[in-house]
Structure formats: structure tokens, C-alpha cells
DSSP file (Angstrom, degrees, kcal/mol; ACC not computed):
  #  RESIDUE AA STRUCTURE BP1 BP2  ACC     N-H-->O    O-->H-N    N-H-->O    O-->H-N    TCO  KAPPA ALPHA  PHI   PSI    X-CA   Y-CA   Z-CA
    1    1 A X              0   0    0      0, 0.0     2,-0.2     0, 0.0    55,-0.2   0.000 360.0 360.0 360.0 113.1   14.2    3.7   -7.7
    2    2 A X        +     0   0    0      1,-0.1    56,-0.3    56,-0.1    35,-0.1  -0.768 360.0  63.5-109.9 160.9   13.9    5.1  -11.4
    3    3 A X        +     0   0    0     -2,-0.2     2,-0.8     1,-0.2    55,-0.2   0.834  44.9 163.4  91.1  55.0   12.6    4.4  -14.5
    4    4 A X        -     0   0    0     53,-0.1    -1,-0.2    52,-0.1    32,-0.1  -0.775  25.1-147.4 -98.6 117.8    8.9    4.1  -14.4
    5    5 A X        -     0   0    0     -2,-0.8     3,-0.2     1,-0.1     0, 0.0  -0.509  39.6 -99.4 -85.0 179.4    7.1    4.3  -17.9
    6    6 A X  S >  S+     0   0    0      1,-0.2     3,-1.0     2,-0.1    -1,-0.1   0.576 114.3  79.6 -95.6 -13.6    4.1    5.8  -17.9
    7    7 A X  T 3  S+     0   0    0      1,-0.2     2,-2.9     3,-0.0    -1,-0.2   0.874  95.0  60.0 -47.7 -90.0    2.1    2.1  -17.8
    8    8 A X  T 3  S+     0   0    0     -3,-0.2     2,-0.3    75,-0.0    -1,-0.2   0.050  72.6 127.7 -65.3  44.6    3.0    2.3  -14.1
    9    9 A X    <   -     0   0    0     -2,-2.9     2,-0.3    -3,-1.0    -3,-0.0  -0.418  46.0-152.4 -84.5 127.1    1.3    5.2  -13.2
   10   10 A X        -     0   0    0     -2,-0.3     2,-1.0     1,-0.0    24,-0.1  -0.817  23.4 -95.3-105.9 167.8   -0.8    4.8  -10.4
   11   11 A X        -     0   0    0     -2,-0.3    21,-0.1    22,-0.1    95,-0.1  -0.596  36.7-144.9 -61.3  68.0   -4.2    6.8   -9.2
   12   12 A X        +     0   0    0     -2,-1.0     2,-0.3    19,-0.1    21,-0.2   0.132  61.8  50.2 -37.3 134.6   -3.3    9.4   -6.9
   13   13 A X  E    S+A   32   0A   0     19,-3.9    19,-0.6    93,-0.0    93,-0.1  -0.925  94.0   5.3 133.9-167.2   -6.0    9.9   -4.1
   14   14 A X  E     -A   31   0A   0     -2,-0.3    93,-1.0    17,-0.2    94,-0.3  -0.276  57.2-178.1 -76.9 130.4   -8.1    7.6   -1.6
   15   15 A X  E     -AB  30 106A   0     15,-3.0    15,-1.4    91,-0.3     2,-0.4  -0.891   4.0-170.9-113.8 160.3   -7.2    4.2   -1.6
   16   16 A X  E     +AB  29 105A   0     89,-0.9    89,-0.8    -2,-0.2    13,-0.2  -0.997  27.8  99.7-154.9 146.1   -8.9    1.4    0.7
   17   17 A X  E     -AB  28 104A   0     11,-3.6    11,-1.4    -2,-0.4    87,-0.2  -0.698  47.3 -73.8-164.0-139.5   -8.0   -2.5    1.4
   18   18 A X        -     0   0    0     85,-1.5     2,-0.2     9,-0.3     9,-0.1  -0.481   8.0-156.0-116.2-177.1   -6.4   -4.7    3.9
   19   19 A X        -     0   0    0     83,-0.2     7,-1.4    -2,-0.1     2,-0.3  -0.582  24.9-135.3-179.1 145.6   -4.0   -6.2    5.7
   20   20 A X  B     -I   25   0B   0     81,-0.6     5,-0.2     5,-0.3     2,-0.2  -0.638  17.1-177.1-113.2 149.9   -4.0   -9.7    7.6
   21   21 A X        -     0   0    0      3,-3.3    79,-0.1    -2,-0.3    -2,-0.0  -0.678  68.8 -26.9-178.6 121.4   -2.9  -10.5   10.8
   22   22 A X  S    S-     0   0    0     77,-0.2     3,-0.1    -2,-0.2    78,-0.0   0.830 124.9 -51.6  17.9  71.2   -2.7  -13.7   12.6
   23   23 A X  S    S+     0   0    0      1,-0.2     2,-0.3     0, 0.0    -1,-0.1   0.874 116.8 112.1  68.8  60.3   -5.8  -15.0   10.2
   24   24 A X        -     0   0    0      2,-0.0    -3,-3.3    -5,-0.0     2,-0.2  -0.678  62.8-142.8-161.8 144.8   -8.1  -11.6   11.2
   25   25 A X  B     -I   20   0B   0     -2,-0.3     2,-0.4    -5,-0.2    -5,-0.3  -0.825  18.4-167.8-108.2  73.1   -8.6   -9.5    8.2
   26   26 A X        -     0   0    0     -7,-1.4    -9,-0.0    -2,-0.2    -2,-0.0  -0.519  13.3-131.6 -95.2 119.2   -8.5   -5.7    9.0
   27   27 A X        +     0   0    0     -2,-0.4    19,-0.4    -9,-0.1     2,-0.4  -0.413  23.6 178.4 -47.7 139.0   -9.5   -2.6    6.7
   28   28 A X  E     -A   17   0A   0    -11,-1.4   -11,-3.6    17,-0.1    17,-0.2  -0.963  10.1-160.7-132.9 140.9   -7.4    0.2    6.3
   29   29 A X  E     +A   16   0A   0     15,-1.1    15,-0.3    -2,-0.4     2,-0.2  -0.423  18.9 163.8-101.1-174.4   -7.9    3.5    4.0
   30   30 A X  E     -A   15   0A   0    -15,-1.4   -15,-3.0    13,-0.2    13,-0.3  -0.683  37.9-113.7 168.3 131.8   -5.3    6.0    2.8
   31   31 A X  E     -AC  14  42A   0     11,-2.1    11,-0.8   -17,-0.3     2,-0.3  -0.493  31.5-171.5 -58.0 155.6   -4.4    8.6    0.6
   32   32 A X  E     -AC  13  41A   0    -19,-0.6   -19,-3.9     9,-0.2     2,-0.3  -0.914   5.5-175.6-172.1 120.9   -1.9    7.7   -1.6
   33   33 A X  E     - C   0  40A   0      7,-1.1     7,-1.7    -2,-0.3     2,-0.2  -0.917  12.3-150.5-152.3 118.3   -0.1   10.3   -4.0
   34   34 A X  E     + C   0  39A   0     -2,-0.3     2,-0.3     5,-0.2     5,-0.2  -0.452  18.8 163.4 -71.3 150.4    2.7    9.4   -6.9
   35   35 A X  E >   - C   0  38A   0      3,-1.1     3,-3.7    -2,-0.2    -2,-0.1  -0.454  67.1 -32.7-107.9 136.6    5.5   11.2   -8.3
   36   36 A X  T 3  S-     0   0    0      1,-0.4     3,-0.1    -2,-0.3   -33,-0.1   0.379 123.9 -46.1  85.5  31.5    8.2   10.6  -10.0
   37   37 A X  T 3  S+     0   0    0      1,-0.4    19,-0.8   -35,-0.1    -1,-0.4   0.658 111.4 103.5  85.3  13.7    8.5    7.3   -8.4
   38   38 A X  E <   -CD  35  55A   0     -3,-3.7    -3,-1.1    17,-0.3    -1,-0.4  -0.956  53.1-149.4-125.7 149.6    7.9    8.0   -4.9
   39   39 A X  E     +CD  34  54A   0     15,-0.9    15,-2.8    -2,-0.4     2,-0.3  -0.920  20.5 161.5-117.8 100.3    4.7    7.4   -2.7
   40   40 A X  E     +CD  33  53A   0     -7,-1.7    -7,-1.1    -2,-0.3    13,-0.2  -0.944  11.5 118.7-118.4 168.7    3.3    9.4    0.3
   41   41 A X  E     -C   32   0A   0     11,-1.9    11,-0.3    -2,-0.3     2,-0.2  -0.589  39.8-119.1-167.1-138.1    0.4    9.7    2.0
   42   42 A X  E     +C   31   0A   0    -11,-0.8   -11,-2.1     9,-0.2     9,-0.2  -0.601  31.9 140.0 162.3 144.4   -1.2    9.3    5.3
   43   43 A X  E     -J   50   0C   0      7,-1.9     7,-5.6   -13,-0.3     2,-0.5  -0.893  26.5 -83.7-166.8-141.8   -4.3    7.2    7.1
   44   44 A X  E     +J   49   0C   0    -15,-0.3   -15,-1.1     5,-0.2     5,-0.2  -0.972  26.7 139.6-162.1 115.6   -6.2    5.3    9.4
   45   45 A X        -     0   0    0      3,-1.0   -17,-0.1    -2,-0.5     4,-0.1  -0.558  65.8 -59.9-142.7-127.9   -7.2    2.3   10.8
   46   46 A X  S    S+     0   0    0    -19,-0.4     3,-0.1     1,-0.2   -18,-0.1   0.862 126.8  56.7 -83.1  -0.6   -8.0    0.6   14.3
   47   47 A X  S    S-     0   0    0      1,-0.3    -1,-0.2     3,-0.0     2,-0.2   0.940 118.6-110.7 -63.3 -49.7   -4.7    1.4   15.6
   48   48 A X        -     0   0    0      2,-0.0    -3,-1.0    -5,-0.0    -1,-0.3  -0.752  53.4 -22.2 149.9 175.5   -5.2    4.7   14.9
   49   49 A X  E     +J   44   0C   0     -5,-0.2    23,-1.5    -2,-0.2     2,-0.2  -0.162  60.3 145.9 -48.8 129.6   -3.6    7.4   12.4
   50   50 A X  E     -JK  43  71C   0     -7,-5.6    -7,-1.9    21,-0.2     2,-0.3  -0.995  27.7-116.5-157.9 173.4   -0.2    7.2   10.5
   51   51 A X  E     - K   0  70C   0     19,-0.9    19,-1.3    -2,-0.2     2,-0.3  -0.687  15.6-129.9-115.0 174.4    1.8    7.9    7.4
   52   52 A X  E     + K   0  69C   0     -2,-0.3   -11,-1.9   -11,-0.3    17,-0.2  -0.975  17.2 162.3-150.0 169.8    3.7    6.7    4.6
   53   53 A X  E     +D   40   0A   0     15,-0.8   -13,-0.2    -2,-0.3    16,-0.1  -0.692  21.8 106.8-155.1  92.2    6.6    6.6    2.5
   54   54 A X  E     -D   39   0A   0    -15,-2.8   -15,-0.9    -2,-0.1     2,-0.3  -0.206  45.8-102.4-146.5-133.6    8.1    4.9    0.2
   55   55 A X  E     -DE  38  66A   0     11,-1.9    11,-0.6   -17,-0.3   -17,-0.3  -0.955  19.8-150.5-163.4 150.3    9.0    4.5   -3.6
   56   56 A X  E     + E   0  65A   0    -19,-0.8     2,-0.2    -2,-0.3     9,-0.2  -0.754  16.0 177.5-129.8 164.0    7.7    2.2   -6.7
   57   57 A X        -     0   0    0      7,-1.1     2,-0.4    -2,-0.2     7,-0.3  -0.714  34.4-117.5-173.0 158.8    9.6    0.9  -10.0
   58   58 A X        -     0   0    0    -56,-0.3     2,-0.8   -55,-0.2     5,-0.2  -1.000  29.8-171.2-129.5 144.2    9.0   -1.0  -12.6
   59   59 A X  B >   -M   62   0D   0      3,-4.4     3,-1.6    -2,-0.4     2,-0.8  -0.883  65.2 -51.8-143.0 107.2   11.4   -4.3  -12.7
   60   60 A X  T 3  S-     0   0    0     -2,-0.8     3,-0.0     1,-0.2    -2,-0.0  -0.581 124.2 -19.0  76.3 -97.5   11.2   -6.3  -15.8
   61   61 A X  T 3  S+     0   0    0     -2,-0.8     2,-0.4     1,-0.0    -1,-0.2   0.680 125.4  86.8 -96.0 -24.1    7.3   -6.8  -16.3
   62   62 A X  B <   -M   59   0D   0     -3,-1.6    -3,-4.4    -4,-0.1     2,-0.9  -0.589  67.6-151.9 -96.9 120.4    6.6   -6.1  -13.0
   63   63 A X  E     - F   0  83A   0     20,-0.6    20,-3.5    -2,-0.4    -5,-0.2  -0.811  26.7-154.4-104.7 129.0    6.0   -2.7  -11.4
   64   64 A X  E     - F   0  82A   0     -2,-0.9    -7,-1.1    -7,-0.3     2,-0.4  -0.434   7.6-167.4-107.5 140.8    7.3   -3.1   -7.3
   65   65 A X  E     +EF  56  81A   0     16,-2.5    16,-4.5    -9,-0.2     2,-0.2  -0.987   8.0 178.6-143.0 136.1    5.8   -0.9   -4.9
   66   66 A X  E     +EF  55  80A   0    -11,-0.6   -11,-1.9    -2,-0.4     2,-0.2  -0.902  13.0 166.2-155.0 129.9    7.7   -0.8   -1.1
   67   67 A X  E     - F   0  79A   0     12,-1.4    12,-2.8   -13,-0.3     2,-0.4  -0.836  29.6-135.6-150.2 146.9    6.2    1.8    1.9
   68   68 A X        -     0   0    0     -2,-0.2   -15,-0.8    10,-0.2     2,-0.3  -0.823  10.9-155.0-116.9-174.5    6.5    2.3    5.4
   69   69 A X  E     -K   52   0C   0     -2,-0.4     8,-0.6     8,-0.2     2,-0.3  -0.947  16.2-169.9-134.3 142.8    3.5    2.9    7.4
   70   70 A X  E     -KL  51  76C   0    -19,-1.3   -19,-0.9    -2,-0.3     6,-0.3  -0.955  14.4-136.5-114.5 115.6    4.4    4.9   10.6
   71   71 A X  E >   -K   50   0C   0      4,-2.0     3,-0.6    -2,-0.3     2,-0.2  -0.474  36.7-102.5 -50.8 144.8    1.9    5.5   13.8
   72   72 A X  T 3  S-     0   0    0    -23,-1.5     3,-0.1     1,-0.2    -1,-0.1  -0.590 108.5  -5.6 -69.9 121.2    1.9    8.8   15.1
   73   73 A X  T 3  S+     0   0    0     -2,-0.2    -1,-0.2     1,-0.2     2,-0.1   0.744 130.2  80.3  53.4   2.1    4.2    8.4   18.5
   74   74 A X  S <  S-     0   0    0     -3,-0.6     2,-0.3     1,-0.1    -1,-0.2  -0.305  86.1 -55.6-117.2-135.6    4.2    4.5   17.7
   75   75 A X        -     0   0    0     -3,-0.1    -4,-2.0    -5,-0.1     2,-0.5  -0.596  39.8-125.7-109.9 174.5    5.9    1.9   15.6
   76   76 A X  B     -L   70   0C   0     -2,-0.3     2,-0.4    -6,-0.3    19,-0.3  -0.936  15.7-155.5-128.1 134.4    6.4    1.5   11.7
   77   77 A X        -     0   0    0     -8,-0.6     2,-0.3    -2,-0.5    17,-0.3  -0.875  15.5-123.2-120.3 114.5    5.6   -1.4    9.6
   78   78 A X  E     - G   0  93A   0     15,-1.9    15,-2.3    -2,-0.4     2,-0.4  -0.555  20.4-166.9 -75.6 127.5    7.1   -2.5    6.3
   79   79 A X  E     +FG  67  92A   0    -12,-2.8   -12,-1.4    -2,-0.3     2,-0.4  -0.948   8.5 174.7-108.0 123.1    5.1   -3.0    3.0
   80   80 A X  E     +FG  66  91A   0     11,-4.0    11,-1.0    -2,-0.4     2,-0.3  -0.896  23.9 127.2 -97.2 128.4    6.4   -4.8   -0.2
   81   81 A X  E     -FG  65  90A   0    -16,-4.5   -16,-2.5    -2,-0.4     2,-0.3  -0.942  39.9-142.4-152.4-171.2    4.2   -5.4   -3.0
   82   82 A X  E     -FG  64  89A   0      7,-2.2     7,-2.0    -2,-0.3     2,-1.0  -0.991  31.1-103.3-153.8-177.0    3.9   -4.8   -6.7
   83   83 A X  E     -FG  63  88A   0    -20,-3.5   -20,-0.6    -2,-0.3     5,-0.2  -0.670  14.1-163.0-118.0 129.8    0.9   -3.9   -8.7
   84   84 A X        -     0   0    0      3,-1.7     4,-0.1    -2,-1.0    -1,-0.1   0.382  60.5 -94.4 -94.7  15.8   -1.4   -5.7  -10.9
   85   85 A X  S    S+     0   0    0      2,-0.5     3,-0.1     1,-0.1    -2,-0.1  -0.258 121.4  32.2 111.1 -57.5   -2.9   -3.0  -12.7
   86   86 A X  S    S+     0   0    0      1,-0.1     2,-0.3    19,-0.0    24,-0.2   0.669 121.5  44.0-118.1 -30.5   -6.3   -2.8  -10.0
   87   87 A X        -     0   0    0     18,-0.1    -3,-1.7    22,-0.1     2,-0.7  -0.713  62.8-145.5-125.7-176.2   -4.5   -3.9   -6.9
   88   88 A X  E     -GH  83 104A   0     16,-1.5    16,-3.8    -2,-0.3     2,-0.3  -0.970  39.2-178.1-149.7 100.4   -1.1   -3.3   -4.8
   89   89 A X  E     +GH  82 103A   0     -7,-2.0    -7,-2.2    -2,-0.7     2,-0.3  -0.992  21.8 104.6-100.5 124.1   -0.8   -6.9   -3.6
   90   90 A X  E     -GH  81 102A   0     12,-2.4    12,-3.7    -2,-0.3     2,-0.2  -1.000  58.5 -76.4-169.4-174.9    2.2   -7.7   -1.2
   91   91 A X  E     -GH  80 101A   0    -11,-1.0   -11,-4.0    -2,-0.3     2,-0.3  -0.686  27.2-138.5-112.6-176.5    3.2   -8.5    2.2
   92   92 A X  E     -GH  79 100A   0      8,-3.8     8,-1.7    -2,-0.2     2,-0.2  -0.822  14.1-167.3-133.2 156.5    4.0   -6.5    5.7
   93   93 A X  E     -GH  78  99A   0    -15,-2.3   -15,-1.9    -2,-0.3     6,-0.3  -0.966  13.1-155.6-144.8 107.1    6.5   -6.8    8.0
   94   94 A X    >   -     0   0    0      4,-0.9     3,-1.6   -17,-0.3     2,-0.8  -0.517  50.1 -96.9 -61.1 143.7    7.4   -5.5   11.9
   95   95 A X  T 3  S+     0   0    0    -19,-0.3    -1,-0.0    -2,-0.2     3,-0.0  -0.651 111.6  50.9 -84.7 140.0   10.7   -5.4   12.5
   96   96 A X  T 3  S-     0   0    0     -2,-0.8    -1,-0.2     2,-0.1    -2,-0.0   0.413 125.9 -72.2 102.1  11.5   11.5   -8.7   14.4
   97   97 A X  S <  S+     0   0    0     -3,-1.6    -2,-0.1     1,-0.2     2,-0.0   0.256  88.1 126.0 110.8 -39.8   10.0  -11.1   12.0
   98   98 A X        +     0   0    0     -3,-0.0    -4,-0.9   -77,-0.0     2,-0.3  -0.068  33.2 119.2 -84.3 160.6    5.9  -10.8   12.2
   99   99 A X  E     - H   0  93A   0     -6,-0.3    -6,-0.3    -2,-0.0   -77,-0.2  -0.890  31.5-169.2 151.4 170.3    3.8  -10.2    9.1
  100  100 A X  E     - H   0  92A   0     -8,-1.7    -8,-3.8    -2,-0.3     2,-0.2  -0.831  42.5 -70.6-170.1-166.7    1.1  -11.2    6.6
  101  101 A X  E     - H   0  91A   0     -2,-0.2   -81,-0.6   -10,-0.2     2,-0.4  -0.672  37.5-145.0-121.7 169.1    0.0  -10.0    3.4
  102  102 A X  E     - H   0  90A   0    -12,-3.7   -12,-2.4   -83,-0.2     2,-0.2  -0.979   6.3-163.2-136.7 137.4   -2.1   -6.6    2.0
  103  103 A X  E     + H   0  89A   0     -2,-0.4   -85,-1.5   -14,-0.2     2,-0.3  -0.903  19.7 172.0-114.3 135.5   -4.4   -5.7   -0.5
  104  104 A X  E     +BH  17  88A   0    -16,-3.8   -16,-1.5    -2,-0.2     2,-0.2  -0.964   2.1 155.3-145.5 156.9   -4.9   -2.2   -1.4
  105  105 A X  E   > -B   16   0A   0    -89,-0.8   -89,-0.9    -2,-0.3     5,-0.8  -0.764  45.7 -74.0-124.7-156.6   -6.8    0.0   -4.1
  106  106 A X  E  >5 -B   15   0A   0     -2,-0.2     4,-1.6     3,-0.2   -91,-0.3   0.232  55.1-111.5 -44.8 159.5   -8.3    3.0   -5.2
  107  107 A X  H  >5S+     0   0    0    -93,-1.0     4,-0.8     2,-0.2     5,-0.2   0.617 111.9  54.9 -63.8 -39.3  -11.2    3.4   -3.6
  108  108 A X  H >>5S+     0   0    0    -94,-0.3     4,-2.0     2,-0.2     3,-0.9   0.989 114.0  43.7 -41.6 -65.9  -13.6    3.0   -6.7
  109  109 A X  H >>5S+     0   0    0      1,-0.2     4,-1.9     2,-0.2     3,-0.6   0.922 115.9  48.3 -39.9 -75.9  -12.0   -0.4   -7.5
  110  110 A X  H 3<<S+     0   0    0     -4,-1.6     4,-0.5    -5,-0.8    -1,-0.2   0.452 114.5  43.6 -27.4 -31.0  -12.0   -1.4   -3.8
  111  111 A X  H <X S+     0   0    0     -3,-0.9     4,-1.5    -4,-0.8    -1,-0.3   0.727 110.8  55.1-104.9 -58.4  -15.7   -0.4   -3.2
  112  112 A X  H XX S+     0   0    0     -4,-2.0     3,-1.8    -3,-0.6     4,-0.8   0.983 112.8  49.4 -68.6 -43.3  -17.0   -2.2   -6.9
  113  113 A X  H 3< S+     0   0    0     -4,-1.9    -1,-0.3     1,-0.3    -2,-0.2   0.758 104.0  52.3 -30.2 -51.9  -15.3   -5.5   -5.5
  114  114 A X  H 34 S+     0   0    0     -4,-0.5    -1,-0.3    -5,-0.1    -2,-0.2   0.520 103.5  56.9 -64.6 -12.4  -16.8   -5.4   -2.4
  115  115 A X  H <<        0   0    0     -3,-1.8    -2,-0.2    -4,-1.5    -3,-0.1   0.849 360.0 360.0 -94.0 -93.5  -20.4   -5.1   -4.3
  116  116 A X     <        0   0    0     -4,-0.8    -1,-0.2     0, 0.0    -3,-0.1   0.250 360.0 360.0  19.8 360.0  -19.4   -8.5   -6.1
């Protein structure tokens, strides 16, 4: 995935959000670090620690964001989403079918939201 103008630049560094699952709303944080159209990082939530990896685009208006989340010694969980500027909206996926959807940013944004 190529072609990113520099409008889709995201905020490397701590991100913090969500992720839904069967109605239950869970937090998750993360580092999060851009290049050149690729994303990794690594965090933590009640499962326990994992990383990611994936790559972002911008297609048409829309800049598409797609990650996998691994556990350390577990399993790895697809996220698609695409970005509205303050959030990385999209859904998650297990392989076999199961999923909901995830909110995620930087940690300023995420935090001034929650004060709302």
C-alpha cells in the first residue's frame, strides 16, 4: 500500500480506545508508529500484551488503515478501519468469523473525549 499524501499522516506515539465484544466495551492502549505507509507498535489490554502490524493508504477521500494485533504465545486478530482525522474507526475480526468494531486515538484526543 502506497501513495499517502501528507494529509494522512498520523501521530506517531501512545494511542488509547476500544474495541467491542459481544456488547462489553473493552479499553485498550498502544503505541503506534507510521512510516512510509506502514504501522507497528505493541500493547496491552486484559488479555494481556501483543503487537502489531499492518499498513495504511489513502483510497479516494478516504485514508484505510488495516493491522494485526498478535498476543505473545496466543492468537492474532484482524483490524480494518480508516481514519477520520481524530479517530481510526473500523472493525476486528478472529479468524473463523467473530468480531465487532474499534475506536482508537492518540492519547490526547482519547483522554479530552473522555472529559466530555
Amino acid at each position: 500500500m502506497t501513495n499517502v499524501s501528507p494529509a494522512a499522516r498520523f501521530a506517531s506515539g501512545q494511542w488509547r480506545g476500544y474495541y467491542r465484544q459481544m456488547r462489553l466495551q473493552f479499553p485498550q492502549q498502544q503505541t503506534m508508529e507510521f512510516a512510509d505507509g506502514m504501522v507497528r507498535g505493541e500493547g496491552g489490554d486484559e488479555l494481556g500484551p501483543f503487537r502489531i502490524e499492518g499498513q495504511y493508504r489513502r483510497d479516494g477521500d478516504e485514508v484505510r488503515i488495516g493491522w494485526i494485533k498478535t498476543y505473545r504465545g496466543g492468537h492474532s486478530v484482524l483490524y480494518v478501519g480508516s481514519w477520520d482525522g481524530t479517530w481510526i474507526r473500523g472493525t476486528w475480526s478472529l479468524q473463523g468469523g467473530s468480531g465487532d468494531e474499534f475506536g482508537f486515538a492518540p492519547a490526547v484526543a482519547a483522554a479530552a473525549e473522555a472529559v466530555r
